[in-house]
N, C-alpha and C positions, 0 to 999 in steps of 0.2 A: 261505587264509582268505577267506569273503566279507566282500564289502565292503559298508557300509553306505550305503544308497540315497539321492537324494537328497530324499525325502519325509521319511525319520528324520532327518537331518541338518537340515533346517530345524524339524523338531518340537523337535528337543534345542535347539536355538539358541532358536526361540522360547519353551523352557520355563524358560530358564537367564536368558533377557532377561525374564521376566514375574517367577523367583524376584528376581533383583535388584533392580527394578523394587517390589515389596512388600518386600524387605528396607529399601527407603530410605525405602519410604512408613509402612511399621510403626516407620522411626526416627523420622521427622517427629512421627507419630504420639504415640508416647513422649514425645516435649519438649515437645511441643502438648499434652499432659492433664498433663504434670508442672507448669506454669507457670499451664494452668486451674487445677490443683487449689491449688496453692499460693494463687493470688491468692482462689479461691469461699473455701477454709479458712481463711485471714486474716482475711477482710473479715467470715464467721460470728465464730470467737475472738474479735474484737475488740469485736465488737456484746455477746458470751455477757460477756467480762469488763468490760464498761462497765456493764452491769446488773447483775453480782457486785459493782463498786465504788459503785455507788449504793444498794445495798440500805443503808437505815437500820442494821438489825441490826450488819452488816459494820461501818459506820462507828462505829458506839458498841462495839461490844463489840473490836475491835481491838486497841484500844493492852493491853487486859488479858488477851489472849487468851494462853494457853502452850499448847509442845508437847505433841499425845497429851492434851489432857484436853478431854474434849467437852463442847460447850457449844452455845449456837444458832447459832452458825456453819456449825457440818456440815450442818445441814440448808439453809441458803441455798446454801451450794458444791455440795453435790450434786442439790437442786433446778436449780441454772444451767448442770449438765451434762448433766443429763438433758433439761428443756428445747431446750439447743441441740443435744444428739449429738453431740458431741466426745467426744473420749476422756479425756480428765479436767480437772479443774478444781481451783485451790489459792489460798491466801493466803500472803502472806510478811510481814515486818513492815518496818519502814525501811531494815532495814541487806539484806536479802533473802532472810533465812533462810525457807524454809518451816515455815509452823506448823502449818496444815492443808490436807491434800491428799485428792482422791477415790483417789488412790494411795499407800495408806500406805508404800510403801517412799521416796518424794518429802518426806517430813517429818523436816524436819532439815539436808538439801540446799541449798543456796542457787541461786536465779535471777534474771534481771536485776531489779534493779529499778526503779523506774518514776519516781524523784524528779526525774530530768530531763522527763519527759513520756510519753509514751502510743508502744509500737512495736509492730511485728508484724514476723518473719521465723523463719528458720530455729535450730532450736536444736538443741544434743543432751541427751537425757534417757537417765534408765536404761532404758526400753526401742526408743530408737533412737532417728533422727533426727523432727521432730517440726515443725508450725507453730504458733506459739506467739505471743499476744500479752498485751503488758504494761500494767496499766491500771492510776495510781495512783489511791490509797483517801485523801481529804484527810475531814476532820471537819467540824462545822457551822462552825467559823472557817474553814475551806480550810485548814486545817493537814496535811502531809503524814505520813502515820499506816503508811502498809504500801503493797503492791501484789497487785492482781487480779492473778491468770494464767489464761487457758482455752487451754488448744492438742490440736492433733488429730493421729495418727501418720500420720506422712509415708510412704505406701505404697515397697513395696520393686520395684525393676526388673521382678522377675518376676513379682508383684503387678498392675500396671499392664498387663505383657503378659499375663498369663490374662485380665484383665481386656478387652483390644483383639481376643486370637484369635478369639473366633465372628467377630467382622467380617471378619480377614483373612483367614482359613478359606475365606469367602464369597467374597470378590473374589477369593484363591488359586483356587479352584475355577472362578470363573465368566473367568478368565482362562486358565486353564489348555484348556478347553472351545473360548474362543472362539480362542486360539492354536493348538491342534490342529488345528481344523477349516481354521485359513485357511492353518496351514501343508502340510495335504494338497491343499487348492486350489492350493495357489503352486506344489508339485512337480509338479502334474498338468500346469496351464499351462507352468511352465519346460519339460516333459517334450515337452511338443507342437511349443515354439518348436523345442527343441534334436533333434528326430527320433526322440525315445524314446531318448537315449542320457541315461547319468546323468553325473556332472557328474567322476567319476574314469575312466568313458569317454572324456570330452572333451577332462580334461587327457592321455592316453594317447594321440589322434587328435593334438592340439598337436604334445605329442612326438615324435612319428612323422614328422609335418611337416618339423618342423623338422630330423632327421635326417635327412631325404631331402634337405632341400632343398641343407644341408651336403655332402651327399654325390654329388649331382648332378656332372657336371663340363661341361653346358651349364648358361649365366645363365640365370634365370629372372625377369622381373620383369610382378607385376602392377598393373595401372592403376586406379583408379576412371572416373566418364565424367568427371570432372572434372579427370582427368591428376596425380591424386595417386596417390604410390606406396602400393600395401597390405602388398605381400610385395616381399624381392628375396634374390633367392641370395646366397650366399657366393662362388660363382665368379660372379655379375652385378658384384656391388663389384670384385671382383680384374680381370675385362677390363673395365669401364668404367673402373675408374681413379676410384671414386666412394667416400669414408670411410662405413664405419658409422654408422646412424643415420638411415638415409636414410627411412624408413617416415612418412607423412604429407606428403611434402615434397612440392609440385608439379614436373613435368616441368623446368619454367623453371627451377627453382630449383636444379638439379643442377650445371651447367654443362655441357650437353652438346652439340656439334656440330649445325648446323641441320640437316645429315643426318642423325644419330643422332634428333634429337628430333623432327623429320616422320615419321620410320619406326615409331618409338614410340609418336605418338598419332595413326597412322593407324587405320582400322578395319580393315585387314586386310593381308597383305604375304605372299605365299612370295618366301624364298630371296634377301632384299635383302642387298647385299652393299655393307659398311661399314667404311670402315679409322677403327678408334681409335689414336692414337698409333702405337704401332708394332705391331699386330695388322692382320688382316682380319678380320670376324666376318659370318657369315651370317645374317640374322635371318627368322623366320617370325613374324607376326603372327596372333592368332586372338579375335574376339571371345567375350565372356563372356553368354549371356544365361541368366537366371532368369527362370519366369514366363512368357516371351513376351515379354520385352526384355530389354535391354542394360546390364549393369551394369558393363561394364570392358571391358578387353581385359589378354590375358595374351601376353608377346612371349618368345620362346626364341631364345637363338642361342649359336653356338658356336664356338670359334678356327678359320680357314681358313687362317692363314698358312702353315703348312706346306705344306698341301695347294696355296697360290697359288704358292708356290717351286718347286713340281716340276710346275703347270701350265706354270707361265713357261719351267722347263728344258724340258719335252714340246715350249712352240711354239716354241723356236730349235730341238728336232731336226726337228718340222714343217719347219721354214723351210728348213731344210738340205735334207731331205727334196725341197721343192718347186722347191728352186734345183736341185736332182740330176734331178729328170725333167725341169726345162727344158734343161739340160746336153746332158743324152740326146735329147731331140727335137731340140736344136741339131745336134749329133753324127749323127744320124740324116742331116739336110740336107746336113749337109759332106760323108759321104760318099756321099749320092747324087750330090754333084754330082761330087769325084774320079771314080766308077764315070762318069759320062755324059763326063769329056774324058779317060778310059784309052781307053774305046769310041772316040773320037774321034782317037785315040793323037794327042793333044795332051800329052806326056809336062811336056814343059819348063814348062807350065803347071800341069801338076799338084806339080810341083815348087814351084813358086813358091808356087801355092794352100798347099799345108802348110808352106809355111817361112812363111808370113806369121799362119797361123793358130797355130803354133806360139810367132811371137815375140808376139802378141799375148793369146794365155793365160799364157805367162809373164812379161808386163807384170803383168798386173791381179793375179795373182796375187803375185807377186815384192814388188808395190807393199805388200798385206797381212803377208806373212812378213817382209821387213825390217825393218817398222814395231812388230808384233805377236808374242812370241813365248808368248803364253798360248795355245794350242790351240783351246779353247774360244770363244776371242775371236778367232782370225783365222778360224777356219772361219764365225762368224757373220756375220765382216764379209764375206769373200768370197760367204756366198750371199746376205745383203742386196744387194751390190753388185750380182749376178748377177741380182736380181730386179727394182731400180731397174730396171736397160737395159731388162727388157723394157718398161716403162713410161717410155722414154727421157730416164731420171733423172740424170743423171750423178753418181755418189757419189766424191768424191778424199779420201784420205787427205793431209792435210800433211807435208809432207818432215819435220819438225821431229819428226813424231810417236814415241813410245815409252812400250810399254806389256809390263812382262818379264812371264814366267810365276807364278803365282799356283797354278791349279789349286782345287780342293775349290769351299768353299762362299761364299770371295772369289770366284771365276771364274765361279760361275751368279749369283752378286747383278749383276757387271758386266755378263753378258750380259741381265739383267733391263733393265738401265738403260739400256745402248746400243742393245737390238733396240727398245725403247718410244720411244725418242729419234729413231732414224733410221727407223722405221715414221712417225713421227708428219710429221718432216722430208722427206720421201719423200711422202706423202700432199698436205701444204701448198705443194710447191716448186713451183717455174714450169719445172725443168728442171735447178736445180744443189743439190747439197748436200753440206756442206765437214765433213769430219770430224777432230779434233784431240786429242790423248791425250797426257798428260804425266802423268806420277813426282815426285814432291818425297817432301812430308810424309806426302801423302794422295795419290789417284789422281786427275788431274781430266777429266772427258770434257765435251769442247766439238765439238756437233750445229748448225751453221750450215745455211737455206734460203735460197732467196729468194723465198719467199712472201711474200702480202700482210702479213704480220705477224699479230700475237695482239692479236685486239680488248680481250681485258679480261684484263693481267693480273694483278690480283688474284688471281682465280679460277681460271684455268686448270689450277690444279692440285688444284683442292678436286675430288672423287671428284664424279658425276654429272654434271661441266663439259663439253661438247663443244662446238666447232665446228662438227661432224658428227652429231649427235643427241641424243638422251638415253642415261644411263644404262641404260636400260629396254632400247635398240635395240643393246647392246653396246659403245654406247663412251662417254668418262668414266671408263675406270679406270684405264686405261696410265701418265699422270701421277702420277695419286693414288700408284699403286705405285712409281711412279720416287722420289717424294718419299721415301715411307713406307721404303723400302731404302734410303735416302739418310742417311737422318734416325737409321734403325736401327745403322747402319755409323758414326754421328756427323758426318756430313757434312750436305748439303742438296742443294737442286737450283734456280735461279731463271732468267728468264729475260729477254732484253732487245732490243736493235736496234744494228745496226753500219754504217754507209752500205748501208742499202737490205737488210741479212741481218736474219734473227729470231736469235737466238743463246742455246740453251739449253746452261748451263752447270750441269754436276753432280758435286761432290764426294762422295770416299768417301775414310773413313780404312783405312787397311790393317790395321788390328789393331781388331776388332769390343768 
C-alpha cells in the first residue's frame, strides 16, 4: 500500500484545522446574530407597539371592541405592522385575551398582558418561537383598558445559517487556498531539512537505529561538543554500569571514572584500555564533523576481559619461556666448564662442580615445591625467581608458606596476581623480595620489597598510575588488573610499609 506523503498529510491536517476553526467561528457566529437579532427585534416591537397603544382610535374604541367584528381597529393594527415589518400586530383586552390580530388564527388566544407594565422577550406563538413586545393601552384617565403586542418570528437555526453561508463559504475557500499553498511550502522546506526522506522514511531510519543499536554487542556512545550524551547503546548502559535514561545527561553527570571520562571527552583515542568495575574495555574514540566542523565525538568500545586473561596466561608461559632459555644458556656454561676440567682430567673437581650445582638446583627448586603444590603457580614462581638472579634479586619464599592445588580458572587469576606483584616487586627492590602465601578462608598472597616505597598510595592502583611512565608507554595496568581480579574473586588487593619493606597484600576468595 503506498503511503501518504508528507505534503498530503500536512494538507489534511491543515484542512481539518481550518474546517474546525470555521465550525467554531460559524458557532460564535450563530449566538452573535441570534442575541443581535433578538435585541434590533425587541427594541423595533416595542417602538411598533407603543405607537399601536397611543393611537387615539385604539384607546376609545377598546374597552367595546369584540372578537372577529371589524371596526377601526384593524386598520390601525395593520397599518403598525406594516409600518414597522414585523410579522404581526394584535390587541388583547385587560384580562389578555386577543381581540384582534393581523393573524387571524391569534384571536381568541391569550397573551401576556401588560397591567404590570411595558416587556419585551421571548414567546411562543402558533407559528413558533417569536420576539414579542407588550405595551399597555390606558384611556384619557390612564385607566388601564387592554395591551398592544407587535412581535417578529424568531428565525429557525438553519434559517440563520443560510443566512451566514455566502460568508463562510468565502473564508472556507480563501482558507482552504491559503492552507494548501502553505501546506506544500512547509513539506517542500521539511523535505529539504530531512534529505528528501518523507516523515514515514524517517520514523523507519529511527527504527532501524534503534535496532542495531540494541543489537550491537560493542557500546556505543555519542557526545555532543558540550559532552552531553545523544545516543547510547544497550550494551554502553550494560558495561558502563550506567541506568537507562542517560540521553541529555552530561559526561559529569554519569558517575564515571576520571579515566573513563578523559577518554570519553577526548577528541580522539585508538585502542585505550580501561577497566570498569570488573571488566576491561577497549575504547576507540572518533570525532563527529558536519560541514567542515565538529559536532560531537562518537566512542565505541568493547569487553577485553577475557581476551586480558589469556594475555595474562600467554606472559606467565612467556616468562616460563624466558626463564627456560636462560636455564639453557646457564646449562650451556656449566657444561663447557665440566668439558674444560675433564680435558684437564681434574676428575674430582668435576665431581664436586655437579654435586654442588645439583644440590643448589634442588634447593631453589625444592624451596617452591614444598611450599607450592598448584602447578601453575610453582612453575611461575620458580621462573620469576630464575629471572630475579639474573637481575641479582634475591626472591625467598617464607618457610611458613602454603598454597594447595587449585588448577583451572582459580590457578591463572592467581598467577595473574602473583606474576604482576613480584614483576612489580622485582623492578622497585634494592635486591631483596620476600614472598608469603597462606590458605584460610580465602587465599592470601603477600609481595614484600625493599624499595624506596610507594610515593602515593592512593593511586597506585588506579589504571594509568606508574612509577615508571604512563599508561601510553606500557605500564599502569598490572595493578589496575591485580585489583580488578581481586575485586572479581571478591577479594582486594592494598598496600603498606613494614620496617623499611613496601608490602603488597592481595586477597582472593576461592569460590568466584
Amino acid at each position: 500500500m503506498r503511503r501518504t506523503t508528507l505534503a498530503a498529510q500536512l494538507l489534511r491536517l491543515q484542512l481539518l484545522i481550518v474546517v474546525v476553526v470555521l465550525v467554531a467561528i460559524g458557532g460564535l457566529s450563530l449566538a452573535q446574530s441570534s442575541a443581535t437579532f433578538q435585541r434590533d427585534a425587541g427594541r423595533r416591537a416595542q417602538s411598533a407597539a407603543e405607537t399601536l397603544a397611543a393611537n387615539p382610535v385604539v384607546r376609545q374604541l377598546l374597552p367595546s371592541a369584540q372578537p372577529r367584528i371589524r371596526t377601526g381597529l384593524q386598520s390601525a393594527v395593520e397599518s403598525v405592522r406594516a409600518v414597522s415589518g414585523l410579522d404581526y400586530a394584535q390587541l388583547a383586552d385587560g384580562d389578555g385575551a386577543v381581540i384582534l390580530s393581523t393573524v387571524p388564527e391569534q384571536v381568541g388566544s391569550t397573551t401576556r398582558s401588560a397591567a404590570g407594565g411595558s416587556t419585551v422577550g421571548l414567546t411562543e406563538t402558533t407559528f413558533g418561537k417569536a420576539v414579542e413586545a407588550n405595551v399597555p393601552v390606558l384611556d384619557d384617565e390612564g385607566v388601564f383598558i387592554g395591551t398592544a403586542v407587535v412581535g417578529d418570528r424568531y428565525p429557525s437555526a438553519l434559517d440563520r445559517f443560510l443566512q451566514a453561508a455566502p460568508n463562510l463559504i468565502v473564508y472556507l475557500a480563501v482558507a482552504s487556498v491559503l492552507g494548501g499553498v502553505g501546506s506544500v511550502l512547509l513539506a517542500r522546506r521539511v523535505k529539504r531539512q530531512t534529505l528528501g526522506m518523507e516523515a514515514s522514511e524517517i520514523l523507519d531510519l529511527v527504527g532501524q537505529r534503534e535496532a542495531m543499536l540494541r543489537g550491537l554487542k560493542e557500546g556505543v556512545v555519542a557526545l555532543d561538543p558540550n559532552g552531553r550524551v545523544l545516543l547510547m547503546s544497550e550494551s554502553a548502559h550494560e558495561l558502563l554500569h550506567i541506568e537507562h535514561g542517560s540521553k541529555g545527561r552530561t559526561v559529569d553527570e554519569l558517575g564515571l571514572t576520571d579515566r573513563l571520562r578523559d577518554v570519553l571527552l577526548g577528541t580522539a583515542s585508538d585502542d585505550e584500555i580501561v577497566v570498569v568495575g570488573d571488566r576491561v574495555l577497549v575504547l576507540n574514540t572518533v570525532p563527529i564533523v558536519s560541514k567542515g566542523r565538529a559536532v560531537g565525538t562518537v566512542t565505541t568500545f568493547r569487553d577485553r576481559t577475557e581476551l586480558t586473561d589469556v594475555e595474562e596466561e600467554l606472559g606467565v608461559t612467556r616468562t616460563s619461556s624466558t626463564a627456560l632459555r636462560e636455564h639453557i644458556h646457564e646449562f650451556d656454561n656449566q657444561l663447557h666448564t665440566i668439558s674444560g676440567l675433564v680435558q684437564l682430567q681434574e676428575y674430582d673437581e668435576v665431581v664436586n662442580y655437579v654435586d654442588g650445582l645439583t644440590a643448589r638446583r634442588e634447593g631453589a627448586t625444592s624451596v617452591v615445591t614444598d611450599s607450592v603444590s598448584d602447578v601453575g603457580v610453582a612453575a611461575l614462581l620458580i621462573a620469576k625467581i630464575g629471572a630475579a638472579a639474573h637481575r641479582s634479586v634475591s626472591v625467598e619464599i617464607d618457610d611458613g608458606s602454603r598454597l594447595g592445588s587449585h588448577g583451572g580458572a582459580l590457578s591463572r587469576d592467581l598467577c595473574t596476581v602473583l606474576g604482576n606483584l613480584v614483576d612489580n616487586a622485582v623492578a622497585a627492590s634494592s635486591g631483596r623480595v620476600r614472598i608469603a602465601l597462606r590458605e584460610g578462608d580465602g587465599i592470601e598472597i603477600e609481595v614484600r620489597d625493599d624499595g624506596p616505597g610507594v610515593p602515593d598510595p592512593e593511586r597506585i592502583f588506579e589504571q594509568g598510575w606508574s612509577t615508571r611512565g604512563s599508561a601510553s608507554t606500557g605500564h599502569g595496568f598490572g595493578l589496575a588488573l591485580v585489583r580488578l581480579v581481586c575485586r572479581r574473586r571478591g577479594g582486594d588487593v592494598s598496600v603498606g610499609s613494614d620496617g623499611g619493606w613496601t608490602v603488597f597484600t592481595a586477597v582472593i576468595e576461592e569460590q568466584q
